[in-house]
LUMZADREN-745440 format. One record per residue (C-alpha): residue number from 1; residue in three letters; z, y, x. Coordinates in nm, 3 decimals. Layout:
LUMZADREN-745440
<rec><k>NUM</k><r>ALA</r><up>Z</up><north>Y</north><east>X</east></rec>
...
END
This chain:
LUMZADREN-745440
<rec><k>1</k><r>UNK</r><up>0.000</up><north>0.000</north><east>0.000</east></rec>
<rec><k>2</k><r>UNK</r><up>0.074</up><north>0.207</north><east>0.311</east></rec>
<rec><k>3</k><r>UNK</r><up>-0.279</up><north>0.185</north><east>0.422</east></rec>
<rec><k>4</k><r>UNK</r><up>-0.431</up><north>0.273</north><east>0.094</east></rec>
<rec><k>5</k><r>UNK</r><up>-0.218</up><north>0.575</north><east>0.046</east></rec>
<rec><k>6</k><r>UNK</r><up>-0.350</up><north>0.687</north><east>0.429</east></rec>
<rec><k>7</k><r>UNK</r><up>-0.689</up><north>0.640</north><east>0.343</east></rec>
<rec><k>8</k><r>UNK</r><up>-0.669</up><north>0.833</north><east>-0.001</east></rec>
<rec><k>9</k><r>UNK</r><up>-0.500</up><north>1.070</north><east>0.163</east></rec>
<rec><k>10</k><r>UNK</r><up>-0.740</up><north>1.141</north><east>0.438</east></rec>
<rec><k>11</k><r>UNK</r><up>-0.995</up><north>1.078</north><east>0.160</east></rec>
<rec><k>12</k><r>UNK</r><up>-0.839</up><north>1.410</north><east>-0.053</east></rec>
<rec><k>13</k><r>UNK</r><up>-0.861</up><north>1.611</north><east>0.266</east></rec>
<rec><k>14</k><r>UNK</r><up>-1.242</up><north>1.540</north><east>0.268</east></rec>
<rec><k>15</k><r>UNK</r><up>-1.313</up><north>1.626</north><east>-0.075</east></rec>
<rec><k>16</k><r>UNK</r><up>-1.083</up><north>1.968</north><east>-0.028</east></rec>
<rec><k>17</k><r>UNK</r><up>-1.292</up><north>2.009</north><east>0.304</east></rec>
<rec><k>18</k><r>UNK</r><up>-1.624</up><north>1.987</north><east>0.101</east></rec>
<rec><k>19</k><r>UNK</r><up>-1.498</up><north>2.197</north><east>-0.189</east></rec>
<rec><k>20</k><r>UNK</r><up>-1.450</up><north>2.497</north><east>0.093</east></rec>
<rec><k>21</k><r>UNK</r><up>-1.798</up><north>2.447</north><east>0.189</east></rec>
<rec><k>22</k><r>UNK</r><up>-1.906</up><north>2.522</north><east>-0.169</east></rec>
<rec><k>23</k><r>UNK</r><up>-2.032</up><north>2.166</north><east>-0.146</east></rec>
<rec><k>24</k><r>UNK</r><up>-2.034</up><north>2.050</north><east>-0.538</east></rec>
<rec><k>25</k><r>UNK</r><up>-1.992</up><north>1.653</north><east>-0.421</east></rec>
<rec><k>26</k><r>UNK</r><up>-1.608</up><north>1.737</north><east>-0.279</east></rec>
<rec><k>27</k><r>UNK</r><up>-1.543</up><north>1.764</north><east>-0.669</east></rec>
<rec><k>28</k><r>UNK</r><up>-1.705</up><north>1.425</north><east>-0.725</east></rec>
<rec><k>29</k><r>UNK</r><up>-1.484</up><north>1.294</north><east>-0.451</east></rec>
<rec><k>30</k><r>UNK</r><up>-1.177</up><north>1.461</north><east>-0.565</east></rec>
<rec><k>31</k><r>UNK</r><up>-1.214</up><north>1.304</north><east>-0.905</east></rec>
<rec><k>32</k><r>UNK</r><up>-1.276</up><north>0.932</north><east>-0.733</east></rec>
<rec><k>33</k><r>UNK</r><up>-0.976</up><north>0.956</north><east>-0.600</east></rec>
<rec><k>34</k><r>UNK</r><up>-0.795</up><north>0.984</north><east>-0.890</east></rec>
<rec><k>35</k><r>UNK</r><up>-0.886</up><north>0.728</north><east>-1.038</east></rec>
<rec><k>36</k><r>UNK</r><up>-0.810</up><north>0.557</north><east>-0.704</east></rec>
<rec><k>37</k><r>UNK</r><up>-0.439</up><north>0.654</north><east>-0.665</east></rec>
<rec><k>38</k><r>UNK</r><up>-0.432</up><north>0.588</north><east>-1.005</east></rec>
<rec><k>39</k><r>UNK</r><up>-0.532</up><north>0.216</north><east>-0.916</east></rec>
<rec><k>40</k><r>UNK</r><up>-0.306</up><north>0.193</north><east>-0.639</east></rec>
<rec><k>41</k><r>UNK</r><up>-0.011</up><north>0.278</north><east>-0.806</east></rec>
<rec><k>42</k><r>UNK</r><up>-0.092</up><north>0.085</north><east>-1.137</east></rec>
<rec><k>43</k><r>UNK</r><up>-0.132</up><north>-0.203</north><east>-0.870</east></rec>
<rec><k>44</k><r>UNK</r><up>0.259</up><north>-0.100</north><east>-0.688</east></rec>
<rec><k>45</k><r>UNK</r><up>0.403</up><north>-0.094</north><east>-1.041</east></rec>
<rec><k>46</k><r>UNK</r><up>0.261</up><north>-0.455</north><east>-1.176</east></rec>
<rec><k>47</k><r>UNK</r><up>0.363</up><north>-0.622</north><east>-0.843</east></rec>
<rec><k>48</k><r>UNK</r><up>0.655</up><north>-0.483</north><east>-0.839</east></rec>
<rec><k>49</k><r>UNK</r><up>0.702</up><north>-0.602</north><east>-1.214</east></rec>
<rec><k>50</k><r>UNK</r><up>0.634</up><north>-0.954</north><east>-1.141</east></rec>
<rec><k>51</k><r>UNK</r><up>0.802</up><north>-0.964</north><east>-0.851</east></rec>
<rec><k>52</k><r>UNK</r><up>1.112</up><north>-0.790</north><east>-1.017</east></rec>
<rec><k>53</k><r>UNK</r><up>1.126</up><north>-1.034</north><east>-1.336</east></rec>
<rec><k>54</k><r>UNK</r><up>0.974</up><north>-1.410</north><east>-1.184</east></rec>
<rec><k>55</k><r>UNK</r><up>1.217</up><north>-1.376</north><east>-0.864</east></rec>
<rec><k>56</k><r>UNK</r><up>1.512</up><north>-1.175</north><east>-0.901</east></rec>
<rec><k>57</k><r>UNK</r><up>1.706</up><north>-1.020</north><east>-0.612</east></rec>
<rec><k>58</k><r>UNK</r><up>2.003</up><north>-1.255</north><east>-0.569</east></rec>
<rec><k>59</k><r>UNK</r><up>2.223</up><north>-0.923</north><east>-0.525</east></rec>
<rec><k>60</k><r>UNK</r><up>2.094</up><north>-0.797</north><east>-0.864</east></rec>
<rec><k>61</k><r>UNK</r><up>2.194</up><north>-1.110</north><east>-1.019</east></rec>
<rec><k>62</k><r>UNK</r><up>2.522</up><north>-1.117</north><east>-0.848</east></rec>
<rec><k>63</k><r>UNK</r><up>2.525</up><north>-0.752</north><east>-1.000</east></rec>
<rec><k>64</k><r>UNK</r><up>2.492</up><north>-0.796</north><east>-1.322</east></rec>
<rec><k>65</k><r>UNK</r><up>2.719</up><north>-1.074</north><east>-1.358</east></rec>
<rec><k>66</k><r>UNK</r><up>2.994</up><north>-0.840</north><east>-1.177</east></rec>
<rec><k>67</k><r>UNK</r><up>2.944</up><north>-0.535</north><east>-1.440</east></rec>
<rec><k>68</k><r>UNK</r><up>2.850</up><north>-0.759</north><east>-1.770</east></rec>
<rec><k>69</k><r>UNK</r><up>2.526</up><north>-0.661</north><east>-1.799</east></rec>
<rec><k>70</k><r>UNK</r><up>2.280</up><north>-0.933</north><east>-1.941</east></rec>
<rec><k>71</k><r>UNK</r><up>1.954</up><north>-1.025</north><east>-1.754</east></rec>
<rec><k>72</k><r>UNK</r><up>1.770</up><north>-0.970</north><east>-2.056</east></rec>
<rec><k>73</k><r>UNK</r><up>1.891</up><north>-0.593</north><east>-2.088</east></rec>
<rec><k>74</k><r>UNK</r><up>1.827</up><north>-0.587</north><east>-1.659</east></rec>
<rec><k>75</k><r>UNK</r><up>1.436</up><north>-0.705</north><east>-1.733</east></rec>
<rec><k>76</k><r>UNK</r><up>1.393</up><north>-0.475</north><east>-2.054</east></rec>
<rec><k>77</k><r>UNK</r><up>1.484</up><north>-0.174</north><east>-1.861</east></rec>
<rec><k>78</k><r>UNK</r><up>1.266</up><north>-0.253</north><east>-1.577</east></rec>
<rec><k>79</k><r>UNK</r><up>0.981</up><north>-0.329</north><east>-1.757</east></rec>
<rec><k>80</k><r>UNK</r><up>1.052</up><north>0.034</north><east>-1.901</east></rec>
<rec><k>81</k><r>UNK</r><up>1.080</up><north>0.228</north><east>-1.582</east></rec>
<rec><k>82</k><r>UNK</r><up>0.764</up><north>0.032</north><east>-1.463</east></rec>
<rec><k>83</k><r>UNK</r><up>0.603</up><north>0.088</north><east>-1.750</east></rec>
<rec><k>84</k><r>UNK</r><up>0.639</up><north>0.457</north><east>-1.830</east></rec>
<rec><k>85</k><r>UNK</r><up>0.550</up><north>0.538</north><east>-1.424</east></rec>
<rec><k>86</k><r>UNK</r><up>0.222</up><north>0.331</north><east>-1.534</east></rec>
<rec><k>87</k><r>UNK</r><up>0.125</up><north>0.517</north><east>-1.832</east></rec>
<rec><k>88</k><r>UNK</r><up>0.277</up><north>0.862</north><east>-1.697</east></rec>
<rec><k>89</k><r>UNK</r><up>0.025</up><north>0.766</north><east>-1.384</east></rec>
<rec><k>90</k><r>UNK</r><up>-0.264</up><north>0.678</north><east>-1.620</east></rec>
<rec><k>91</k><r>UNK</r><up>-0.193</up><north>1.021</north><east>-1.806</east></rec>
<rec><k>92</k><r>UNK</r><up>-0.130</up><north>1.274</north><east>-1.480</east></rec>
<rec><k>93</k><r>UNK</r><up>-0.435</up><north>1.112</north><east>-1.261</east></rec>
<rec><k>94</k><r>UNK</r><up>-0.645</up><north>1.097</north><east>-1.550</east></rec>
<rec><k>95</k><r>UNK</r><up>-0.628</up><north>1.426</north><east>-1.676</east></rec>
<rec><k>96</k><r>UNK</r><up>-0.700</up><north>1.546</north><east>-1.288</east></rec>
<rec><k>97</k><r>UNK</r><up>-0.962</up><north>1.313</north><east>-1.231</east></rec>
<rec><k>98</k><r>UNK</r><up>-1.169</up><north>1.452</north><east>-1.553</east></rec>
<rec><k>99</k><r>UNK</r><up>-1.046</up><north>1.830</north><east>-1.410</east></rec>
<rec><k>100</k><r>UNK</r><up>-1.201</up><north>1.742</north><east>-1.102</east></rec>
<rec><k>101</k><r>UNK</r><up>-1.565</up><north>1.602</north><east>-1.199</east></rec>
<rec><k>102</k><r>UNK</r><up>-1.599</up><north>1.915</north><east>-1.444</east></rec>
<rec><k>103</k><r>UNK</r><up>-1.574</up><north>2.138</north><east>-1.148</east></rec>
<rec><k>104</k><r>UNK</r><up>-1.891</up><north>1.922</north><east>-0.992</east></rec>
<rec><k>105</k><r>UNK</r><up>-2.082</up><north>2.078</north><east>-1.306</east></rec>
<rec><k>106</k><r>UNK</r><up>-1.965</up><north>2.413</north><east>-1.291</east></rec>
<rec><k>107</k><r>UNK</r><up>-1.992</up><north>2.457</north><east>-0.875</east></rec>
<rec><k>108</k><r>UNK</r><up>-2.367</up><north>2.332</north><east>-0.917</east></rec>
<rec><k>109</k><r>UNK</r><up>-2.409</up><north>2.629</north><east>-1.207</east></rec>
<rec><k>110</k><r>UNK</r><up>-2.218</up><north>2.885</north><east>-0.987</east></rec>
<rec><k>111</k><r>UNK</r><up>-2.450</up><north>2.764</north><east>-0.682</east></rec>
<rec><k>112</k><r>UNK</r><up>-2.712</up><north>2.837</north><east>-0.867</east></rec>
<rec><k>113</k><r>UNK</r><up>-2.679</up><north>3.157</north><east>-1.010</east></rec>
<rec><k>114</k><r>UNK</r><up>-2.518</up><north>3.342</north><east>-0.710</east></rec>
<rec><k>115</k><r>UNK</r><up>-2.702</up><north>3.527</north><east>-0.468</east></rec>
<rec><k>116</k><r>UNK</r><up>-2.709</up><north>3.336</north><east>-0.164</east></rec>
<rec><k>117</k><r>UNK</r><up>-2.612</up><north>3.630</north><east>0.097</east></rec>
<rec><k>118</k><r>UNK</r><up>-2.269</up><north>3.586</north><east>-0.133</east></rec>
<rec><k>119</k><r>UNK</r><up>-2.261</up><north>3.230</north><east>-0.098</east></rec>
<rec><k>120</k><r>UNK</r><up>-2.342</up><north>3.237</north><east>0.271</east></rec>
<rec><k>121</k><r>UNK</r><up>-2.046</up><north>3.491</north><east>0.300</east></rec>
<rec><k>122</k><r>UNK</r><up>-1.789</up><north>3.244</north><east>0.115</east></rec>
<rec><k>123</k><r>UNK</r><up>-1.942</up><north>2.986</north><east>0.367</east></rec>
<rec><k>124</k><r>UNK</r><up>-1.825</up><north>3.200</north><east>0.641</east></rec>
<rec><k>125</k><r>UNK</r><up>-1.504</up><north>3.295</north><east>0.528</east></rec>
<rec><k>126</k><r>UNK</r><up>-1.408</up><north>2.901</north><east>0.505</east></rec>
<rec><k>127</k><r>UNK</r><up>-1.456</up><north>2.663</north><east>0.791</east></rec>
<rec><k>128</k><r>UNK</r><up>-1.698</up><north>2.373</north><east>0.677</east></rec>
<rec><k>129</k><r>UNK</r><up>-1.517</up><north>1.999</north><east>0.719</east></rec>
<rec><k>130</k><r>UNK</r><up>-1.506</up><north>1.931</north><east>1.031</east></rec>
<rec><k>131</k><r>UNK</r><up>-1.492</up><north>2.265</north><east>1.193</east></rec>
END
């Protein structure tokens, strides 16, 4: 998960990098990786579900014998927490995601009707990726 989190990372850098340029694809890849991180942690959350209810930690059962608590109320909860990070995830990354790929459209529109000696100033004002 580590890995995947460094590559969307360095992956939202990009798109941010190509936004600055005025370049309209930085909004496509903006949006992609949304949906991505929204993948990733959908992914964290299920694992961690399964893992969580088919092999208990032996110090949470220990736990909840200790305080009275009943396994069933231990596995309702956490399916809850897991749950509402899922759909709260599905919610948050998809409304950015759909932000982002409208921004393609209107960057192309605002490319094309602006005079390019203001478009070539913008370009100098921001570094291009990679610069």
């Amino acid at each position: 998960m580590g890995v995947l989190l460094l590559a969307l990372g360095w992956n939202e850098l990009r798109g941010r990098g190509l936004l600055r340029a005025l370049d309209p694809r930085g909004a496509r890849v903006l949006g992609w990786n949304q949906i991505s991180l929204m993948g990733v942690i959908t992914a964290y959350c299920l694992w961690s579900l399964y893992r969580t209810l088919a092999h208990p930690d032996p110090g949470l059962v220990e736990l909840e014998a200790l305080v009275g608590i009943s396994r069933e109320m231990v596995s309702q909860v956490t399916v809850l927490a897991y749950g509402s990070v899922i759909l709260l995830t599905a919610v948050f990354q998809g409304f950015l995601s759909r932000y982002y790929f409208a921004r393609e459209r209107l960057l192309t529109e605002y490319l094309e009707q602006t005079p390019g000696w203001i478009l070539e100033l913008q370009r100098g004002i921001w570094p291009r990726p990679g610069a």
